[in-house]
matplotlib code that plots the C-alpha trace (Angstrom):
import matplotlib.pyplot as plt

x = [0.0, 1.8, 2.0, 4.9, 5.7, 4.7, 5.7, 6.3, 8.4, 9.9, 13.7, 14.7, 15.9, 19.1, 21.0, 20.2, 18.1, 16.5, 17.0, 16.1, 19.4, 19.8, 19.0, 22.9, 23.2, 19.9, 21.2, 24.5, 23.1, 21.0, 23.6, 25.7, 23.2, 22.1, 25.9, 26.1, 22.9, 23.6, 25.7, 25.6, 28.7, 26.9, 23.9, 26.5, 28.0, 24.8, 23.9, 24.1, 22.7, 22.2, 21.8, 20.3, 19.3, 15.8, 15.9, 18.0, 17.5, 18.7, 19.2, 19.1, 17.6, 18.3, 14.7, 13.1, 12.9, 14.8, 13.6, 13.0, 13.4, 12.6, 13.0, 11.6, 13.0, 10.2, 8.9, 10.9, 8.9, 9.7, 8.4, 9.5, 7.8, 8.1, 6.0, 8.6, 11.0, 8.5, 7.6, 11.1, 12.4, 9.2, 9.6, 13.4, 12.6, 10.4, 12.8, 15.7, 13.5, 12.3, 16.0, 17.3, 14.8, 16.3, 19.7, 19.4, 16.4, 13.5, 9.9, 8.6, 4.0, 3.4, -0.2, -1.1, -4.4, -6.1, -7.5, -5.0, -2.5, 1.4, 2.1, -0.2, 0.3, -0.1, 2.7, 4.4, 1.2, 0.9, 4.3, 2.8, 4.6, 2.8, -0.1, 2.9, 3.0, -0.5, -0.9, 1.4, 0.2, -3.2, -2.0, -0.2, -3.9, -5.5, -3.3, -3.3, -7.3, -7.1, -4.8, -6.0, -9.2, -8.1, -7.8, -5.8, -2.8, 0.4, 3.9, 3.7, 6.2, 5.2, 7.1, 10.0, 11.2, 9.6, 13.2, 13.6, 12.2, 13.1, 11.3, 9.6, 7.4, 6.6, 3.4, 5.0, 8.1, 9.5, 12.6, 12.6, 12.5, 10.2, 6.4, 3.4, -0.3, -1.0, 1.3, -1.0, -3.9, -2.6, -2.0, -5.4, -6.6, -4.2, -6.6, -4.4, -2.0, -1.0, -0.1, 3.0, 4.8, 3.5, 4.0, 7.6, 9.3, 7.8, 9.1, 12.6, 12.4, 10.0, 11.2, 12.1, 15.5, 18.2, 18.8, 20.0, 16.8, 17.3, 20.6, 19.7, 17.1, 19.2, 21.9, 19.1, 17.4, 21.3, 21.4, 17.9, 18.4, 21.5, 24.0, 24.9, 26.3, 29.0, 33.3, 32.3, 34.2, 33.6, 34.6, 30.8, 29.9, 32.5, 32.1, 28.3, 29.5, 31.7, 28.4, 26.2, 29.0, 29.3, 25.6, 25.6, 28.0, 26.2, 23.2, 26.0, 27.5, 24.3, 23.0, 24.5, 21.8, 20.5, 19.2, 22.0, 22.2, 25.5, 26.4, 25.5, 28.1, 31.0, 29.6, 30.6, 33.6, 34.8, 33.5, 35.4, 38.8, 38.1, 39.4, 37.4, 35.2, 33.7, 32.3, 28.9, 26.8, 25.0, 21.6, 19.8, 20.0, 18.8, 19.5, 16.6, 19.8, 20.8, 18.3, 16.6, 15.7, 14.0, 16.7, 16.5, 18.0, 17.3, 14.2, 11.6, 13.2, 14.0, 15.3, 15.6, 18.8, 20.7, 21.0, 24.7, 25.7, 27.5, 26.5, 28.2, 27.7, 29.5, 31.9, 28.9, 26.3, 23.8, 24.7, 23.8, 26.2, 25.7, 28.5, 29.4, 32.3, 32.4, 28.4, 27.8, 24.9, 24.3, 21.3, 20.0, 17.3, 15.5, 12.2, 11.1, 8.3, 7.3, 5.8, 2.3, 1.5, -0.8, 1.6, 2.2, 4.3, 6.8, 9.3, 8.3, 8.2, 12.0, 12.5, 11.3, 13.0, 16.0, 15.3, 14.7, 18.2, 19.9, 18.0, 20.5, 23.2, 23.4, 21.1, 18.0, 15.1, 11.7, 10.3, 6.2, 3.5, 3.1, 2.7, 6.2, 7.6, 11.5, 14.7, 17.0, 20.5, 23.8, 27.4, 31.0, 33.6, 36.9, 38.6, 40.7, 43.0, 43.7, 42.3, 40.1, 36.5, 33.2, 29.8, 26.4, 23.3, 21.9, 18.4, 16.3, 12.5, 9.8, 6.9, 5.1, 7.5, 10.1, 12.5, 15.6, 18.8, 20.1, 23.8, 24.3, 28.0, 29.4, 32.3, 31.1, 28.2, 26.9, 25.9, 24.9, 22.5, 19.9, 21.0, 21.1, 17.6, 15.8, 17.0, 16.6, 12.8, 12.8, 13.1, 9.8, 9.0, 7.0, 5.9, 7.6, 6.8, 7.8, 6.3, 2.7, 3.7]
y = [0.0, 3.4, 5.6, 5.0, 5.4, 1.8, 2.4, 0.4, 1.6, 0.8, 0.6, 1.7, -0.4, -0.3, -2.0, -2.8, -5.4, -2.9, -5.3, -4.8, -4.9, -7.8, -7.6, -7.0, -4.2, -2.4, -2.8, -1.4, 1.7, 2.2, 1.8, 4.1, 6.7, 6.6, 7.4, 10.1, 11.5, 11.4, 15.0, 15.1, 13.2, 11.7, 10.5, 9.2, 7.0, 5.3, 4.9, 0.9, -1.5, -5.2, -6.5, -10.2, -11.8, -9.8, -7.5, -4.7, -3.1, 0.7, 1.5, 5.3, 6.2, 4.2, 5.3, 3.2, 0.0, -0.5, 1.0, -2.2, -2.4, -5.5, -6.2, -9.6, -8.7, -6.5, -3.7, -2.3, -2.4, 0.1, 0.0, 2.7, 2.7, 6.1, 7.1, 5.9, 8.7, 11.2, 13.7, 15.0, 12.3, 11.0, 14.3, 14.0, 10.7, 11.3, 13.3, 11.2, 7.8, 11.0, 11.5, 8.1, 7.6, 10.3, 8.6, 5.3, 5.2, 4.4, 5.5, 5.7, 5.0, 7.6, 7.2, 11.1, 11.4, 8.0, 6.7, 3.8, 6.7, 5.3, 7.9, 7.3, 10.9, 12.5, 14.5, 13.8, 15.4, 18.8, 19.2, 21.5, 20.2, 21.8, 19.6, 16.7, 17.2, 17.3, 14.2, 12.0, 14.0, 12.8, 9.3, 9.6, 10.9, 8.0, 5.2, 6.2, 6.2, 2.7, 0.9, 2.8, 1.6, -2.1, -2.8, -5.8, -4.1, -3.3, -3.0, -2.1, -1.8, 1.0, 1.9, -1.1, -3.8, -6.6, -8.5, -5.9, -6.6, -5.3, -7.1, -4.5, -3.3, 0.2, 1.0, 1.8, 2.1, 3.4, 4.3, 7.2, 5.4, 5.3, 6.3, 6.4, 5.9, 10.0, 10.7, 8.9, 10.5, 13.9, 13.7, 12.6, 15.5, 18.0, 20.6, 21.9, 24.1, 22.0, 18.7, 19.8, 20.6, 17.2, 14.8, 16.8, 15.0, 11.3, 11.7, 12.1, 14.2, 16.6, 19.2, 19.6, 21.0, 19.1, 21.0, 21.2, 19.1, 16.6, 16.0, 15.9, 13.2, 11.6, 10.6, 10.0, 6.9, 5.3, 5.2, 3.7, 1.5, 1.1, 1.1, -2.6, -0.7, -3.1, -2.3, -2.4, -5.9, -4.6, -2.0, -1.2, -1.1, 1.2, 3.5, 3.4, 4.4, 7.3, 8.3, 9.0, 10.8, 13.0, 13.4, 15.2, 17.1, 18.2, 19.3, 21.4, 23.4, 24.3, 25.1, 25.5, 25.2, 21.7, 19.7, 16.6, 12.9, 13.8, 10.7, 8.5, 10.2, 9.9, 6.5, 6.1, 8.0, 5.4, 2.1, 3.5, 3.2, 0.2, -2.9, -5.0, -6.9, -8.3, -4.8, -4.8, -1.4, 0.6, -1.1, 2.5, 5.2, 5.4, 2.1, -0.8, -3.5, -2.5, -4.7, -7.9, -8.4, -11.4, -12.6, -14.3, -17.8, -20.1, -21.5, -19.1, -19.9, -16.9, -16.7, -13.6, -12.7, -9.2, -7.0, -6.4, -9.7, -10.3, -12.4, -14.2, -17.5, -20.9, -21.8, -24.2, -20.7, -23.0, -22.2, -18.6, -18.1, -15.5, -14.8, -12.7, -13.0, -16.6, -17.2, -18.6, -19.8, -21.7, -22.2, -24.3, -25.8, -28.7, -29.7, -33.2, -35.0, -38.6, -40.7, -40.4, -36.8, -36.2, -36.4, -32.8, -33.2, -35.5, -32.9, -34.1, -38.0, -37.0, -35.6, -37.9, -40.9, -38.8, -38.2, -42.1, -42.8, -40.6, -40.2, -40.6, -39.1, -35.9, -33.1, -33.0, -30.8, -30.7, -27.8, -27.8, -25.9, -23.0, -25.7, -27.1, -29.8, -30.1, -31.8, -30.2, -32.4, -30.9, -32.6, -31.3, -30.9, -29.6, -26.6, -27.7, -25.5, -24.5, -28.2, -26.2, -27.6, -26.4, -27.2, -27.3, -27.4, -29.1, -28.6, -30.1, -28.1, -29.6, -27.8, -29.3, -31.0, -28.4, -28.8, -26.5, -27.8, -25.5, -25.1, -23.4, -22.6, -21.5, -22.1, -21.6, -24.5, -23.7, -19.9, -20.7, -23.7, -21.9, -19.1, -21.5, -22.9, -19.0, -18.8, -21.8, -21.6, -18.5, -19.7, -20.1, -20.9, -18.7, -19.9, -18.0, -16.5, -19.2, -22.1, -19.8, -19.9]
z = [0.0, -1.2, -3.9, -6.9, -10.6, -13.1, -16.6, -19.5, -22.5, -25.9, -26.9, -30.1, -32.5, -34.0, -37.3, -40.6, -38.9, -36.9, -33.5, -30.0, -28.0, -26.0, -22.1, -21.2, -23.6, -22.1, -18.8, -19.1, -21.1, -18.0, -15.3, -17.6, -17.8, -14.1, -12.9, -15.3, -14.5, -10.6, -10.3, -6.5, -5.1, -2.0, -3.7, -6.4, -3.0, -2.0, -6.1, -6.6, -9.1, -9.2, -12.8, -13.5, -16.9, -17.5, -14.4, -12.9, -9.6, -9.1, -5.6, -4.9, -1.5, 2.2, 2.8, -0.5, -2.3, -4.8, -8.8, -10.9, -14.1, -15.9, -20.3, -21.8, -25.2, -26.2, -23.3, -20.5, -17.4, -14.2, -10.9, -8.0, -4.8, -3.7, -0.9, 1.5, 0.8, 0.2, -2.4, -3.0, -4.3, -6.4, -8.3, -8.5, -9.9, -12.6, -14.2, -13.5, -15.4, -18.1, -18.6, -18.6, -21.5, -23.6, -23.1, -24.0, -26.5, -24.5, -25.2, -21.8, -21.8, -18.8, -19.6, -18.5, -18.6, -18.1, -15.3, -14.5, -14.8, -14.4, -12.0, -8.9, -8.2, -11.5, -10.8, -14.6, -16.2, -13.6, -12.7, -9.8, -6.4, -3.7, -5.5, -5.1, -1.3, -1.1, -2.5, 0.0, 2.6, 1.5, 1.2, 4.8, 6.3, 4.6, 5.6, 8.9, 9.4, 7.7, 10.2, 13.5, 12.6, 12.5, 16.3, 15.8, 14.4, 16.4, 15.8, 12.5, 10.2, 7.3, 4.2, 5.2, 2.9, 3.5, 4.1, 6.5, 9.8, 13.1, 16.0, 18.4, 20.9, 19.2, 18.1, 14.9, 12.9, 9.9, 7.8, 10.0, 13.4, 15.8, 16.1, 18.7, 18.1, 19.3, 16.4, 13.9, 15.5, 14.9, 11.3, 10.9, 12.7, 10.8, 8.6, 5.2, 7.3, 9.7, 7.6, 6.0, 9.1, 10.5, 7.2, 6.7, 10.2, 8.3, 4.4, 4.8, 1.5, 1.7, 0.0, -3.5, -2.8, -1.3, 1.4, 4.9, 6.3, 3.2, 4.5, 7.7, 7.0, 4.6, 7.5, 9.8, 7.7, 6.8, 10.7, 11.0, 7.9, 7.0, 9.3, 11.3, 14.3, 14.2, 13.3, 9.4, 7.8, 4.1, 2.0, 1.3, 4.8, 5.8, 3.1, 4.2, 7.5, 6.3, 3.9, 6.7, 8.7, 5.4, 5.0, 8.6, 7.7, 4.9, 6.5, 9.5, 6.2, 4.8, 8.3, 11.3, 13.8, 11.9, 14.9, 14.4, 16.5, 17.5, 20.0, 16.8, 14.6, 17.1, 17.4, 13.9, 13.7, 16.5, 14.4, 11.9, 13.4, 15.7, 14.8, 17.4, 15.4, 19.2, 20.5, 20.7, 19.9, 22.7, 23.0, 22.5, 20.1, 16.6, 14.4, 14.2, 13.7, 17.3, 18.2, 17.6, 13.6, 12.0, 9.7, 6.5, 6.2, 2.4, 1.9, 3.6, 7.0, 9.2, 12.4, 15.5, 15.9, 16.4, 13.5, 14.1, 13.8, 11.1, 7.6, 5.1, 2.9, 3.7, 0.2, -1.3, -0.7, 0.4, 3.9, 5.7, 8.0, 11.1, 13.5, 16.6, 19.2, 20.1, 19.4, 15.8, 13.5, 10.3, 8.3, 5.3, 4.3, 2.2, 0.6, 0.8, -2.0, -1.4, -4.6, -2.5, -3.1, -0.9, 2.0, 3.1, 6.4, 5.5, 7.2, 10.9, 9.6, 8.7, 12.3, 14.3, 12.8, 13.3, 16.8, 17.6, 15.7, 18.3, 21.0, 24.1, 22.7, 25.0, 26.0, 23.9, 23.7, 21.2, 19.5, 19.0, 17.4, 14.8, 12.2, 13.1, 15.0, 15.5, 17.8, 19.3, 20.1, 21.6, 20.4, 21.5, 18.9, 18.6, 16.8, 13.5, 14.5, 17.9, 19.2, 22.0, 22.7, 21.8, 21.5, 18.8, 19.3, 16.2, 14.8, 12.4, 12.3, 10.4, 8.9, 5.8, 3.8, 4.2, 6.8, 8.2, 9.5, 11.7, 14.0, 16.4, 18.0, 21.1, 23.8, 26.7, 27.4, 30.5, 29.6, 26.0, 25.5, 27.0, 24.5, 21.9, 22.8, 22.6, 19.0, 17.4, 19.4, 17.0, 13.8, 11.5, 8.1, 5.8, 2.5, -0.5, -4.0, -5.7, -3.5, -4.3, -7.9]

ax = plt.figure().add_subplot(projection="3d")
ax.plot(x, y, z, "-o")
ax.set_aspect("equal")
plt.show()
């Protein structure tokens, strides 16, 4: 639910032939012209693109989704959410997809006019952007009537990526932190003069200019988003640490008296030249992967763990991989089909035979309910290299015919199977896209 920009278009052809270019050569015209096109050097920094065989994601705000931009050989299709960053950057981007058009020979269908208009704020046919603001605002009024109507909802997370899920206690969150019922109830109270000041502190870009409160904003969602909180390990998070540290500064030379998170940027400026890859961030401040976060494993298995652990892929990339001081977890995943197809929980046959082969092994324990049933064992090993002991609890959670096989390591057995326990009791499974397909 939210207001964005879906348009189709044509390529031009090209040669005597008078071909389509092939996906690759599409692609790498757009990526081209979106660098080119992006003059400001720290929007430039956060610019990144992931490019498949018929799609290509754009990334160009810490606030929104990504644009897509999908080509089957015939018609380019984009889609940009853009009510999560605000009306600012929804006008920024209809000129920036206008202009990437004119570069690389694409005839965008904007549709002005028609009902089922491509811009769900008309915005490409009026070009008026007080009517822009109104719009979201509008959109911002009505969403909040909708869910403070349902009395069921809580802890709601609006204008997130759905891969992106803090687990809270707030009545609300969003890319620019936190937010309370009252506050909802004020903006649908707000009469014309009083909803811009109120929808300006929720869209981080407001404004058509980028000026000292886009800045401002701008640093304030990469720490809610973004940032890991943890002594970056790559090159991409540190330069995403140094961006948001740049950002503030932006927003101080433009103006002086900009209301900054300062104990957040020294926070950074210390990550930045701290080697100790055990230090855990302050619990409190700004930054959702401070806390707890539902974390994606393979195979629509999640699991709670903190945000600033770190992630990475075992060598066969079948494997997920989280890690933190001495505290480690590993996650896969398989689906199971049997000749008789009406069986639909072969998953918990698979456990429980599992269970009765090694039942008595060492400490146990059995996970039940939420449509899964799974075994818990613990086994001691040994370090390749230094020789030292350490523990795993093992996993294997059944729901359906999908199963996940889980590890969990640590050195210190006494203070960590319960640990170990709380986590693995966390982990769910959630039937994907493509199972639906």
């Amino acid at each position: 639910m939210g207001l964005g920009i879906y348009i189709t278009g044509e390529p031009e052809r090209s040669g005597l032939l008078r071909r389509r270019p092939s996906s690759e050569t599409l692609f790498d015209a757009i990526k081209g012209a979106a660098a080119d096109l992006i003059d400001d050097s720290l929007t430039r920094r956060f610019f990144l693109s992931e490019q498949g065989t018929s799609e290509l994601a754009l990334f160009l705000h810490p606030a929104e989704e990504n644009v897509g931009i999908s080509y089957d050989g015939r018609d380019v299709t984009l889609s940009a959410k853009t009510s999560s960053a605000g009306p600012g950057y929804h006008a920024w981007l209809v000129n920036f997809v206008e202009h990437i058009g004119e570069r690389v020979g694409i005839t965008w269908d904007w549709r002005d006019g028609d009902e089922d208009s491509a811009d769900e704020t008309d915005y490409h046919s009026h070009r008026d952007f007080g009517r822009l603001q109104a719009a979201m605002a509008n959109w911002l009024q009505e969403f909040s009537k909708y869910f403070l109507n349902e009395s069921d909802l809580d802890s709601l997370n609006i204008c997130l990526p759905l891969d992106f899920s803090p687990v809270h206690e707030h009545f609300a969150i969003s890319p620019m932190g936190v937010w309370e019922r009252e506050w909802f109830e004020c903006v649908i109270r707000a009469d014309a003069d009083e909803i811009g000041d109120i929808a300006q502190t929720f869209f981080p870009a407001w404004r058509r200019s980028e000026d000292a409160l886009y800045w401002r904003n701008f640093g304030l969602t990469m720490c809610w988003m973004e940032l890991p909180w943890h002594v970056p390990a790559t090159k991409h998070e540190k330069a995403m640490y140094q961006l948001t540290v740049d950002a503030f500064a932006r927003a101080r030379e433009l103006d002086p008296t900009s209301d900054l998170p300062h104990a957040e940027i020294a926070e950074i400026e210390s990550l930045l030249e701290d080697n100790d890859c055990n230090r855990a961030p302050r619990p409190t401040g700004l930054g959702f992967q401070r806390g707890t976060m539902r974390r994606q494993l393979t195979g629509g298995w999640s699991v709670e763990l903190p945000g600033y652990y770190y992630q990475g892929n075992e060598e066969d990339c079948t494997t997920i991989l989280f890690w933190f001081g001495d505290r480690v977890m590993r996650g896969s995943s398989a689906s199971y089909s049997g000749d008789d197809e009406t069986l639909t929980n072969l998953a918990e046959v698979l456990v429980r035979e599992t269970m009765a082969k090694y039942e008595g092994g060492g400490r146990t324990a059995v996970i039940e309910g939420d449509d899964r049933f799974g075994w818990i064992y613990e086994a001691e090993a040994q370090d390749d290299d230094t020789e030292a002991p350490y523990w795993n609890a093992q996993a294997l959670i059944g729901s359906g015919n999908n199963i996940g096989l889980l590890t969990v390591s640590y050195s210190d057995r006494e203070r960590d199977w319960g640990w170990a326990l709380e986590v693995i009791n966390t982990v769910e499974y959630s039937r994907s896209v493509d199972d639906a397909d």
